[in-house]
C-alpha positions as CSV (number, residue, x, y, z in Angstrom):
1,X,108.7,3.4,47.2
2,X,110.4,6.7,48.5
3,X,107.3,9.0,49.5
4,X,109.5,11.7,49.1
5,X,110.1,11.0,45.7
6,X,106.6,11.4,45.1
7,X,106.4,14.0,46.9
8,X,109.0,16.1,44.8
9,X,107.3,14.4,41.8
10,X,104.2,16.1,42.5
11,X,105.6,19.4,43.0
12,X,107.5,19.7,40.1
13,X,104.1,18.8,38.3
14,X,102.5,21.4,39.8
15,X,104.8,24.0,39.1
16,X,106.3,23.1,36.0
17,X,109.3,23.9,37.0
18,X,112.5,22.9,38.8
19,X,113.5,25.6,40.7
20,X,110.5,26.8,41.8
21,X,109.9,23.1,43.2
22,X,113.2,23.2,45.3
23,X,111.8,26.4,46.3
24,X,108.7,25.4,48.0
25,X,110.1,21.7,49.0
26,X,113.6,23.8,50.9
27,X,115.9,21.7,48.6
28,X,118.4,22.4,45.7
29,X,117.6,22.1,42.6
30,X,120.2,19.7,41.9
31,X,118.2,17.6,44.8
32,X,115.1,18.1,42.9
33,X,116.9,16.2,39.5
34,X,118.2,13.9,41.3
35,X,114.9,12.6,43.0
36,X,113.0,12.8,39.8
37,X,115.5,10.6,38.1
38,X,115.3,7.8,41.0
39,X,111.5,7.9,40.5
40,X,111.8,7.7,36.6
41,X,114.8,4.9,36.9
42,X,112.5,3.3,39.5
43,X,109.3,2.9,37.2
44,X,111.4,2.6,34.1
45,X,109.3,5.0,32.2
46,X,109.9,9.3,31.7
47,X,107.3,11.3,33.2
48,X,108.4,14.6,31.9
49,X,109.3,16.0,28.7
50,X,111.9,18.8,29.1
51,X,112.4,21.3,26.6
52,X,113.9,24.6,27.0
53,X,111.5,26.8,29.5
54,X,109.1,24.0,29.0
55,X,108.4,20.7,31.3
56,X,105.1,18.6,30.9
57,X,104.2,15.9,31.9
58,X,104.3,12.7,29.9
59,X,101.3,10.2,29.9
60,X,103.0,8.0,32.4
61,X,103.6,11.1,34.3
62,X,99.6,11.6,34.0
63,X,99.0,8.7,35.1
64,X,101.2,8.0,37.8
65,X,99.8,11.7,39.9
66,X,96.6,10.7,41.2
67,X,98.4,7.6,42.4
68,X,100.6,9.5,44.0
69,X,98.0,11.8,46.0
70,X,96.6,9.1,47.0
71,X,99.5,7.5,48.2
72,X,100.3,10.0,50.0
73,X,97.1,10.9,51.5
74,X,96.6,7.2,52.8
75,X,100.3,7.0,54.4
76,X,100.0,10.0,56.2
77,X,96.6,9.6,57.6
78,X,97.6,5.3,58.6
79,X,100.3,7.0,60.3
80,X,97.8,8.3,62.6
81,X,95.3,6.2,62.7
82,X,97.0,2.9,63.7
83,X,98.7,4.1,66.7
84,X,95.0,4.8,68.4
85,X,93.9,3.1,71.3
86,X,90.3,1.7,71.7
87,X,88.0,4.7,72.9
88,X,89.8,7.2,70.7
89,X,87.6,8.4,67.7
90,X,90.5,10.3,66.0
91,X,93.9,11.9,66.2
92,X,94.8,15.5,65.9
93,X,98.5,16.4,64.9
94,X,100.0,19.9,65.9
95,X,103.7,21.0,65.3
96,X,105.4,24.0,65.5
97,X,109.1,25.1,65.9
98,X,110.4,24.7,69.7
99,X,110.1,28.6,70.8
100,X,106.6,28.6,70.4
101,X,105.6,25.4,73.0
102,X,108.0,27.5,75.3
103,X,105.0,30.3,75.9
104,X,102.4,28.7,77.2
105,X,99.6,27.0,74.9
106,X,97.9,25.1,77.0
107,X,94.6,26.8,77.3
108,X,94.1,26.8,73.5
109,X,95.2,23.0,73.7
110,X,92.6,22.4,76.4
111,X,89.9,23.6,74.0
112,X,90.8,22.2,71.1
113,X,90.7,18.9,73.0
114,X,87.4,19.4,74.2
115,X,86.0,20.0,70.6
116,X,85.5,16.5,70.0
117,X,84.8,13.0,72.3
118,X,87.5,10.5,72.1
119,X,90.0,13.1,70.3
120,X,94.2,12.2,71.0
121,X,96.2,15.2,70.5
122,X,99.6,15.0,69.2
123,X,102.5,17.9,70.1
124,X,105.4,17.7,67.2
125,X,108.2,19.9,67.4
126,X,110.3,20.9,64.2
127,X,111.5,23.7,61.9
128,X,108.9,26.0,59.5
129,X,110.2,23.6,56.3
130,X,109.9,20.4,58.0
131,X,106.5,21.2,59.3
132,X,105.1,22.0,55.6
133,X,106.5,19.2,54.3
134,X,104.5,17.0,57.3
135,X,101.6,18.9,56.4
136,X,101.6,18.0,52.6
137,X,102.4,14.8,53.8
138,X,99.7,14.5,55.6
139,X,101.3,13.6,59.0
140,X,100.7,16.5,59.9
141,X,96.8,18.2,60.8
142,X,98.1,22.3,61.8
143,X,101.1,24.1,62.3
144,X,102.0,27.2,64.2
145,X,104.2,29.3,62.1
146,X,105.3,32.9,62.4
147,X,106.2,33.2,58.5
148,X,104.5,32.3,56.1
149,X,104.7,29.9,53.1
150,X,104.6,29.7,49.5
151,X,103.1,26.6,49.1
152,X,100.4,26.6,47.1
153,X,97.9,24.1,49.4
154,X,98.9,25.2,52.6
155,X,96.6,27.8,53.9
156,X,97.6,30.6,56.4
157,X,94.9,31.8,59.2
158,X,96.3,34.8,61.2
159,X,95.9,34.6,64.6
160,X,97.4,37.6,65.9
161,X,100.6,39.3,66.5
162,X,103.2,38.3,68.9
163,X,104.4,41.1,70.7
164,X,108.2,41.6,71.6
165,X,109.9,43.7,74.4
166,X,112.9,44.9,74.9
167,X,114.3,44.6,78.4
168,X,116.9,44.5,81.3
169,X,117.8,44.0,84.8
170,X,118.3,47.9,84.9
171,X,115.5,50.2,85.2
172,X,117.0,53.3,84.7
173,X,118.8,52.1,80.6
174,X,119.5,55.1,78.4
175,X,120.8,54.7,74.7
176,X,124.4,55.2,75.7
177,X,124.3,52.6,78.2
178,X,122.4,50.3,75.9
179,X,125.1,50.3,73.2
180,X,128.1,49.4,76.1
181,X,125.8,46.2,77.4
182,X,126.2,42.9,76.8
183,X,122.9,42.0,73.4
184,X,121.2,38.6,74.0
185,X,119.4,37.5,70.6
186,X,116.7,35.4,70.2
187,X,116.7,33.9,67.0
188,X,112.8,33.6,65.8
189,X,113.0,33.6,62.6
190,X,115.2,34.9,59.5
191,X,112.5,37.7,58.7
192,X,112.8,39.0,62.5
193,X,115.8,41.6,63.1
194,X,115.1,44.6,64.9
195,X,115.3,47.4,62.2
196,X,119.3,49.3,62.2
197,X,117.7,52.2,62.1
198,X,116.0,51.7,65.6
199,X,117.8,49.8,67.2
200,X,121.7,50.4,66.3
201,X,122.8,50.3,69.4
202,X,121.6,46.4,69.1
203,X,123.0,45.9,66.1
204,X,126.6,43.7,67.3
205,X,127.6,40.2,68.4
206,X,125.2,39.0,70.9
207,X,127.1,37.7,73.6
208,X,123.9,34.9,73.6
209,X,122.3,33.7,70.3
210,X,119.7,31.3,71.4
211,X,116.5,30.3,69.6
212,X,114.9,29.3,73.0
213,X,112.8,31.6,74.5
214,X,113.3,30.2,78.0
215,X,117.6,29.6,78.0
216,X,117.8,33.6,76.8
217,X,115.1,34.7,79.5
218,X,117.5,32.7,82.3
219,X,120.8,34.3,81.1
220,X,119.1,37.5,80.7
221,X,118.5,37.5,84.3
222,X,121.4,36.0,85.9
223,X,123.8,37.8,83.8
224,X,122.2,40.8,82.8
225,X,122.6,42.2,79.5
226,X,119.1,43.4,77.0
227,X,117.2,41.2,74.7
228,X,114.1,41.6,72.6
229,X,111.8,39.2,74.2
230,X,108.2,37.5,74.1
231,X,105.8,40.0,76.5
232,X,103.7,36.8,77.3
233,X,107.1,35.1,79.1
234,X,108.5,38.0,80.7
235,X,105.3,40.2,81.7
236,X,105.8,38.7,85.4
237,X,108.8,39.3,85.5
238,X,108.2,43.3,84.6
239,X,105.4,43.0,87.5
240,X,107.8,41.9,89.9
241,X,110.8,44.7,89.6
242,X,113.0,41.9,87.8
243,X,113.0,43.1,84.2
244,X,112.4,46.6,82.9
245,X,111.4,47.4,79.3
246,X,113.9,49.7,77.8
247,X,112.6,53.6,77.6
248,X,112.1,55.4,74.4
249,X,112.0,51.9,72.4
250,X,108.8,50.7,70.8
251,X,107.9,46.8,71.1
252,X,108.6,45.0,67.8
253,X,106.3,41.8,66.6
254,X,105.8,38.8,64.9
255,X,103.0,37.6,62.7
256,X,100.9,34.2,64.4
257,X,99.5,31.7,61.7
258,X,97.9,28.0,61.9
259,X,99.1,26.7,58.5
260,X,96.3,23.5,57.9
261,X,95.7,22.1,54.1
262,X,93.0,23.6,52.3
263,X,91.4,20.0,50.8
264,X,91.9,18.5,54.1
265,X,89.4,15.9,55.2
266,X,89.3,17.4,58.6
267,X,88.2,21.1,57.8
268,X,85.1,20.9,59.7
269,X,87.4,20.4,62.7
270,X,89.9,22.6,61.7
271,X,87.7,25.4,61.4
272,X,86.1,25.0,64.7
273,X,89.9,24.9,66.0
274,X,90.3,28.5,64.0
275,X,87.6,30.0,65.9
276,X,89.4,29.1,69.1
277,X,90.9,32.2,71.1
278,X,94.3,31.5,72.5
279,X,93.2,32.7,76.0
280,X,96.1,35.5,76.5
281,X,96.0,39.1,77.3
282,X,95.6,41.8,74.9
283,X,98.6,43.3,75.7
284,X,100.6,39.6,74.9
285,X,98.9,39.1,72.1
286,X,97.8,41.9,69.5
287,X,94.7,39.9,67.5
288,X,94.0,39.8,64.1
289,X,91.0,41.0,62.0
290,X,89.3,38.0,60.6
C-alpha cells in the first residue's frame, strides 16, 4: 500500500478538512481527493462521510487510523534500522535544505555524534516541505529549517538567528552607486526579501539568483556586484580586504529552528541534541532565548 496515501489519510482526519490538509501536506486539494479516493477504492470501504462543512470519519475510517500510525511509524523507523552495520546502536537522520550544509555545521555534528556510543549519523538534503513530510514519516529524526511550519506534530526549537550582510568588492559603496551595480540574490526562502523600503536600490533583476550560498559568494567576487549574504561564510573574507559590508545598511536575518516530532521515541536524544550550541561566533549567529 501507498504510504502516502495514508499519510494524506491521516491528515485529512486530523483536520477535518480538505484544504487545510493540502495545506500542511504542500499539495492541491484536488491531489488530496484524489488520494483519498485510491485509499477508499483500495479497501473497498468509505472512510469519510462528507456533508456540507462537515467530514467525519466513518467506522472503517476509525478503525483503519491507528493502523495507519502504526504503519507509518514501523516503515520509517525499518528504514533506518536495517541499513546498520554491527557495532552501531542506532541511527540519527538530519536534513535540511542545501544552503544550510554550505555554512559549516560540523562542530555541532561532532557533538551530536559524541552524545551516544555506536550512534551513525545520516546528512539528507531537501526542500522545507519534503523535509516535514520525512519527518511525519518518520524517516526523518531533525530538520534544520529557517521557516517555520504549520503542522500540528512537528515542533519548532529556535536556535538563533542567522545574520545577513550586505556586501561588495568596493569599499567605498554609496546609495547611488549601489542602485547602478550589478544585485546578486540569494534565494533563502519565500519569507526572506530585503524590505523596499530599505533597500530600493536592491529591489531589480539580479543579474544572479542562486539559492547556494557558496556559487553567489564566487560570482560575487570574481565579478563584483552586492549581495545580502550569510556573515558566518563571508566574515573572512571582510577580514582580508576582499569584501566590504555596505555603509549605512543594517544586517537583515533569518530565524534557525530544529523541527523534530513531539511523540517521538527518540526525545531523550533529541533533547540532549537541543542543548547543543552550534559552536559559531556571536556576531554569526544572534542566539535565541530559551
Amino acid at each position: 500500500m501507498d504510504t502516502e496515501l495514508l499519510r494524506t489519510f491521516i491528515e485529512v482526519s486530523k483536520t477535518r478538512h480538505f484544504g487545510r490538509a493540502a495545506e500542511n501536506l504542500y499539495l492541491t486539494q484536488s491531489a488530496v481527493s484524489f488520494r483519498i479516493r485510491q485509499l477508499e477504492q483500495q479497501l473497498g470501504v468509505s472512510l469519510f462521510a462528507r456533508h456540507r462543512n462537515n467530514i467525519r470519519l466513518t467506522a472503517s475510517g476509525e478503525r483503519l487510523l491507528p493502523y495507519a500510525d502504526a504503519i507509518l511509524h514501523t516503515l520509517g523507523r525499518a528504514k533506518q534500522d536495517v541499513a546498520l552495520s554491527p557495532g552501531f546502536s542506532q541511527q540519527l537522520a538530519i536534513g535540511a535544505p542545501p544552503v544550510f550544509w554550505e555554512l559549516d555545521f560540523n562542530e555541532w555534528l561532532g557533538h551530536v555524534y559524541g552524545l551516544v556510543p555506536g550512534l551513525a549519523v545520516r546528512l539528507e538534503t531537501a526542500s522545507r516541505e519534503h523535509l516535514c513530510r520525512q519527518l511525519l514519516e518518520r524517516s526523518l529524526d531533525l530538520a534544520l529549517l529557517s521557516e517555520p511550519t504549520k503542522i500540528d506534530e512537528i515542533a519548532l526549537h529556535p536556535i538563533g538567528e542567522l545574520v545577513f550582510e550586505l556586501v561588495s568588492r568596493d569599499a567605498e559603496v554609496t546609495h547611488e552607486k549601489l542602485a547602478q551595480m550589478p544585485h546578486i540574490h540569494l534565494d533563502w526562502g519565500t519569507s526572506f526579501e530585503p524590505q523596499p523600503t530599505r533597500m530600493q536600490s536592491l529591489q531589480k533583476t539580479p543579474v544572479l539568483h542562486s539559492s547556494s550560498a557558496g556559487m553567489a559568494l564566487q560570482f560575487l567576487l570574481g565579478n563584483g556586484g552586492a549581495a545580502f549574504l550569510p556573515r558566518r561564510m563571508v566574515s573572512p573574507y571582510l577580514e582580508q580586504g576582499r569584501l566590504h559590508p555596505v555603509k549605512e545598511t543594517q544586517p537583515l536575518t533569518r530565524p534557525l529552528y530544529v523541527a523534530y516530532l513531539e511523540n517521538s521515541e527518540r526525545r531523550e536524544l533529541i533533547d540532549s541534541i537541543l542543548s547543543l550550541s552550534l559552536g559559531w561566533r556571536e556576531d554569526e549567529l544572534r542566539t535565541a532565548p530559551l
